[in-house]
ZADO-1210 file (C-alpha; in nm, 4 decimals, padded with zeros to 6 digits):
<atoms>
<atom x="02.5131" y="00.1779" z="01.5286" code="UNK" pos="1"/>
<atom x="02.2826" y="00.4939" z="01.5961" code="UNK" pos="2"/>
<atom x="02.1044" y="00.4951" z="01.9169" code="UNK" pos="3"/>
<atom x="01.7267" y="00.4736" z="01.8100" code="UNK" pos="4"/>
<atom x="01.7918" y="00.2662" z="01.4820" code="UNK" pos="5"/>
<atom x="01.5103" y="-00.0342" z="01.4874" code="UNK" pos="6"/>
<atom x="01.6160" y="-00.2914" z="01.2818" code="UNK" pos="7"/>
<atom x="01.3724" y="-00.3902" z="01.0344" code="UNK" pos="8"/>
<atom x="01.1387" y="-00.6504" z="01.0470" code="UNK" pos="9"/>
<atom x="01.1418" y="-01.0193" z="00.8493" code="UNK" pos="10"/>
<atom x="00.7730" y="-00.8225" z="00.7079" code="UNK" pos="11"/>
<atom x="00.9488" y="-00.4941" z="00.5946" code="UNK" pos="12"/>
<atom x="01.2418" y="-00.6605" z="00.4375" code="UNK" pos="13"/>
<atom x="01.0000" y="-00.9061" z="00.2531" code="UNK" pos="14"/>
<atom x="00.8535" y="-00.6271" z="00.1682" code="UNK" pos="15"/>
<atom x="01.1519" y="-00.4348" z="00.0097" code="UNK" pos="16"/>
<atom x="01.2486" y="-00.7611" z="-00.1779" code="UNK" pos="17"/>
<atom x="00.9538" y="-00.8049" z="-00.3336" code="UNK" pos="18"/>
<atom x="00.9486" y="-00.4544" z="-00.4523" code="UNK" pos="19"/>
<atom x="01.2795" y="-00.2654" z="-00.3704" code="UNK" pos="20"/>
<atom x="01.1470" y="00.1327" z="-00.3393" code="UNK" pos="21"/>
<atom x="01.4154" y="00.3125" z="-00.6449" code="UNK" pos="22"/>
<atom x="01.3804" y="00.6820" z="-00.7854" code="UNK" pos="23"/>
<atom x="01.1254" y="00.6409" z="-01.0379" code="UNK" pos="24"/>
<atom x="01.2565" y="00.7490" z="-01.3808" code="UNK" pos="25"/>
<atom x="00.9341" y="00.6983" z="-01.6378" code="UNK" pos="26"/>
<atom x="00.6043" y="00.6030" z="-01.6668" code="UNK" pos="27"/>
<atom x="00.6286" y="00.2579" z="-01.6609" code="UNK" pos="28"/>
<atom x="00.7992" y="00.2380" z="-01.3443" code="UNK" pos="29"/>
<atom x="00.5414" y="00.5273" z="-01.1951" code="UNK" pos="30"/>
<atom x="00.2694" y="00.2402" z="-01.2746" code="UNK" pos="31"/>
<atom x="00.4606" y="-00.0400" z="-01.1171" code="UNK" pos="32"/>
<atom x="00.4953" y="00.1644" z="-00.8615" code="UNK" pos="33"/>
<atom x="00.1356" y="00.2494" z="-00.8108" code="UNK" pos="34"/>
<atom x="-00.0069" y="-00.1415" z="-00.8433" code="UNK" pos="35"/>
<atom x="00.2377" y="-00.1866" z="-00.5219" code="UNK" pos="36"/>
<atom x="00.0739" y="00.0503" z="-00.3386" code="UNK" pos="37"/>
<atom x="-00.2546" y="-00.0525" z="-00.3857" code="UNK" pos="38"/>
<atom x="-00.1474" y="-00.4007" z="-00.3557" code="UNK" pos="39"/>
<atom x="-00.0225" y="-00.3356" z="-00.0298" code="UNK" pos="40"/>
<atom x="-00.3585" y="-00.1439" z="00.0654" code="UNK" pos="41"/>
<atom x="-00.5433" y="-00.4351" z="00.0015" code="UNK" pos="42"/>
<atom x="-00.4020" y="-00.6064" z="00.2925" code="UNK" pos="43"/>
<atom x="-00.4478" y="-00.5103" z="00.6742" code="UNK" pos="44"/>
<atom x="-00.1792" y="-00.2157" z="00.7398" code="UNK" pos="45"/>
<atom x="00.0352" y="-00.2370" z="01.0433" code="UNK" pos="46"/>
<atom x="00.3187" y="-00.0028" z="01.0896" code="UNK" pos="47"/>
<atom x="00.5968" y="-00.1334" z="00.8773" code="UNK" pos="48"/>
<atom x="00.3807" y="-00.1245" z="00.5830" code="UNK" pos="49"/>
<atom x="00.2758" y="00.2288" z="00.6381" code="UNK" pos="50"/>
<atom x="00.6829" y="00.2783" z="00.6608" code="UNK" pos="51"/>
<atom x="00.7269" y="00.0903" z="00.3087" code="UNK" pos="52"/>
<atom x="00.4121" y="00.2950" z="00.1736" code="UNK" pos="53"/>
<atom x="00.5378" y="00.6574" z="00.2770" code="UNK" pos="54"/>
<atom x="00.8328" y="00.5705" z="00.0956" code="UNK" pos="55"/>
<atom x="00.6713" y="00.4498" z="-00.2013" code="UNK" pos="56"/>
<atom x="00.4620" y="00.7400" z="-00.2085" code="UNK" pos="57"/>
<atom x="00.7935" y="00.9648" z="-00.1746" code="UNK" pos="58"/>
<atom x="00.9170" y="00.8361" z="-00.4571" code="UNK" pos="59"/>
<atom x="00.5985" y="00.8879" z="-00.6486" code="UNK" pos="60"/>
<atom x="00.5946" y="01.2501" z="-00.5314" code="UNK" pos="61"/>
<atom x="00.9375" y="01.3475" z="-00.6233" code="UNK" pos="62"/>
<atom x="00.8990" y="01.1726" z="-00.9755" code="UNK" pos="63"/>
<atom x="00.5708" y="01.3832" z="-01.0144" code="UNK" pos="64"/>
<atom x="00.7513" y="01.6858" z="-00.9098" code="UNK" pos="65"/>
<atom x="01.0220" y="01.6801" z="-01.1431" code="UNK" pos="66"/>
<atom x="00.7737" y="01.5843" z="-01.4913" code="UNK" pos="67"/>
<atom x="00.4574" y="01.7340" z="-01.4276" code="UNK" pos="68"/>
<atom x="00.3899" y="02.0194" z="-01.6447" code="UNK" pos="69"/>
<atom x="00.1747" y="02.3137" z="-01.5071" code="UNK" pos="70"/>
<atom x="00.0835" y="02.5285" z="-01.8044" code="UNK" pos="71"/>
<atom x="00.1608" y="02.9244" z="-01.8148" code="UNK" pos="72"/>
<atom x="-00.1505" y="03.1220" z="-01.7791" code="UNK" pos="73"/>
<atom x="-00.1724" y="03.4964" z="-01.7890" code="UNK" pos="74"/>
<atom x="-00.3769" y="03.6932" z="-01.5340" code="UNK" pos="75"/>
<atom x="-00.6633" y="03.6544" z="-01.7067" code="UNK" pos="76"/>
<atom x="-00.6993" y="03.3470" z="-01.7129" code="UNK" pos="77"/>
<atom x="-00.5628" y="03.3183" z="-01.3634" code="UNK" pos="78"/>
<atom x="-00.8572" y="03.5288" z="-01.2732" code="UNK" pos="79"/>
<atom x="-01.1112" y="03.3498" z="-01.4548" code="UNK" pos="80"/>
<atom x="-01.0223" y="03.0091" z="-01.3443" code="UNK" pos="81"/>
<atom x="-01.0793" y="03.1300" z="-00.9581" code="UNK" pos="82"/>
<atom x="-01.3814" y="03.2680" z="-01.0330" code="UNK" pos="83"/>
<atom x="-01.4977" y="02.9151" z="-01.2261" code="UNK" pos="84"/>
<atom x="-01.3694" y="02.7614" z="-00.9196" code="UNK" pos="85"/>
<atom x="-01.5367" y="02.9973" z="-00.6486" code="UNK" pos="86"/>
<atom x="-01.8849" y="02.8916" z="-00.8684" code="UNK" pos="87"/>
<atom x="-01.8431" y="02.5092" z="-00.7958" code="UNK" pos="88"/>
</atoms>
């Protein structure tokens, strides 16, 4: 066993059954994924659910990552979006 390891709590493992954290592979799952959160937010936070939601949101940012498309601009338009945002 390693030398700081905290087993987890009845709370955190309820937590992981209800909802076991996995790589997010499509929409659907991104959803799912996001009602959890926010179901979990609705409730007081103590540490073990900030655990469970930083892993959540892990998996949310990896997925988002790997399927997000940023479009190609040229310079130009580089250059003209910072100025339209320098504006606002």
């Amino acid at each position: 066993m390693m030398a700081n390891f905290k087993a987890p709590s009845d709370f955190y493992l309820r937590l992981v059954t209800e909802f076991p954290p996995r790589p997010i592979q499509d929409e659907a799952l991104l959803q799912a994924t996001q009602e959890r959160i926010n179901q979990v937010l609705s409730n007081p936070l103590n540490d073990d659910a900030r655990d469970y939601l930083r892993v959540l949101g892990m998996l949310i940012y990896e997925y988002e990552e790997q399927t997000e498309v940023f479009p190609k601009l040229t310079d130009e338009e580089r250059i003209q979006a910072l100025q339209e945002d320098s504006v606002d």
